[in-house]
N, C-alpha and C positions, 0 to 999 in steps of 0.2 A: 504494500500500500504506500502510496505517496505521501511524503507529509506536507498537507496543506496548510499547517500553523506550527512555529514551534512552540514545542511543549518542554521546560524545566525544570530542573528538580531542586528542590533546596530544604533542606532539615526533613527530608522522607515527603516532603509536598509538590505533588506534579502543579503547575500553572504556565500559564499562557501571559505575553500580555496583551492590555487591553486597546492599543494603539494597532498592534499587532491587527489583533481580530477583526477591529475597525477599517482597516484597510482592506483584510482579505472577503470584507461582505460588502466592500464595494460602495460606501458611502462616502460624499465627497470631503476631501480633506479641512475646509473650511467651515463645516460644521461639529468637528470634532470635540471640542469645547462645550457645546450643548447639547451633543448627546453623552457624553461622558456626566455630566451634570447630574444633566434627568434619569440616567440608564444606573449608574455608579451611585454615585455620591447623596443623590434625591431617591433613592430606589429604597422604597420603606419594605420592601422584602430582601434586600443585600444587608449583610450583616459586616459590616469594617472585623480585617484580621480572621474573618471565615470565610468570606465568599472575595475581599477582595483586599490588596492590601497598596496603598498608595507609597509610589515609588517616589524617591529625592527628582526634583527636576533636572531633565537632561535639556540644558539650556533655558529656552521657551516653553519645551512639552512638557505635558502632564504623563506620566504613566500609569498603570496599574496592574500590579501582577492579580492573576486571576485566577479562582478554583476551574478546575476543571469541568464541575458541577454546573458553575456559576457561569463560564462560557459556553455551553451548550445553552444554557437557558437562555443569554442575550442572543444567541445563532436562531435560536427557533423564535422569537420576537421580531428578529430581522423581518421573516416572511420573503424571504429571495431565495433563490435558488443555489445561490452559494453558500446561505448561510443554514438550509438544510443538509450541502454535504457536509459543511463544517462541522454540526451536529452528529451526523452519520460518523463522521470519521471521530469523534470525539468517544462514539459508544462503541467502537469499534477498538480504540485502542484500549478503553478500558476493559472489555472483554478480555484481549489479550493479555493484560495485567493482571487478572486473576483467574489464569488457566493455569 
């Protein structure tokens, strides 16, 4: 299987980032800012340090490392087609993780 996102590991926790993701479901770079906002930071079901953990700025950006869990569920919110394979491949690695 291709990897369509890279996934991390750090203290036994796989994540992704959320800049990352962002670009691979294809929404324009200029709105980055407000949907990190709304999706991250204002998401009353994301939990800060479980579902997502805000990275020191590189530069200008914002980042966020992201559960694994917790970027599937922005992929299937997306509603795009890349952000269902995202999805897909996301339930798919972790299948393999615990085979």
């Amino acid at each position: 299987m291709n990897e369509l996102i890279t996934i991390t590991e750090s203290n036994g926790k796989r994540a992704v980032s959320a800049k990352e993701l962002y670009e691979k479901l294809g929404f324009a770079p200029q709105h980055w800012a407000n949907w990190y906002k709304k999706n991250i930071i204002n998401n009353t079901f994301a939990v800060e340090n479980e579902d997502f953990i805000q990275l020191p700025l590189s530069g200008r950006t914002q980042d966020f490392a992201l559960s694994i869990d917790f970027a599937k569920r922005l992929s299937m919110m997306a509603r795009t087609e890349t952000g269902e394979q995202i999805r897909n491949y996301f339930i798919e690695i972790e299948k393999r993780a615990t085979k």
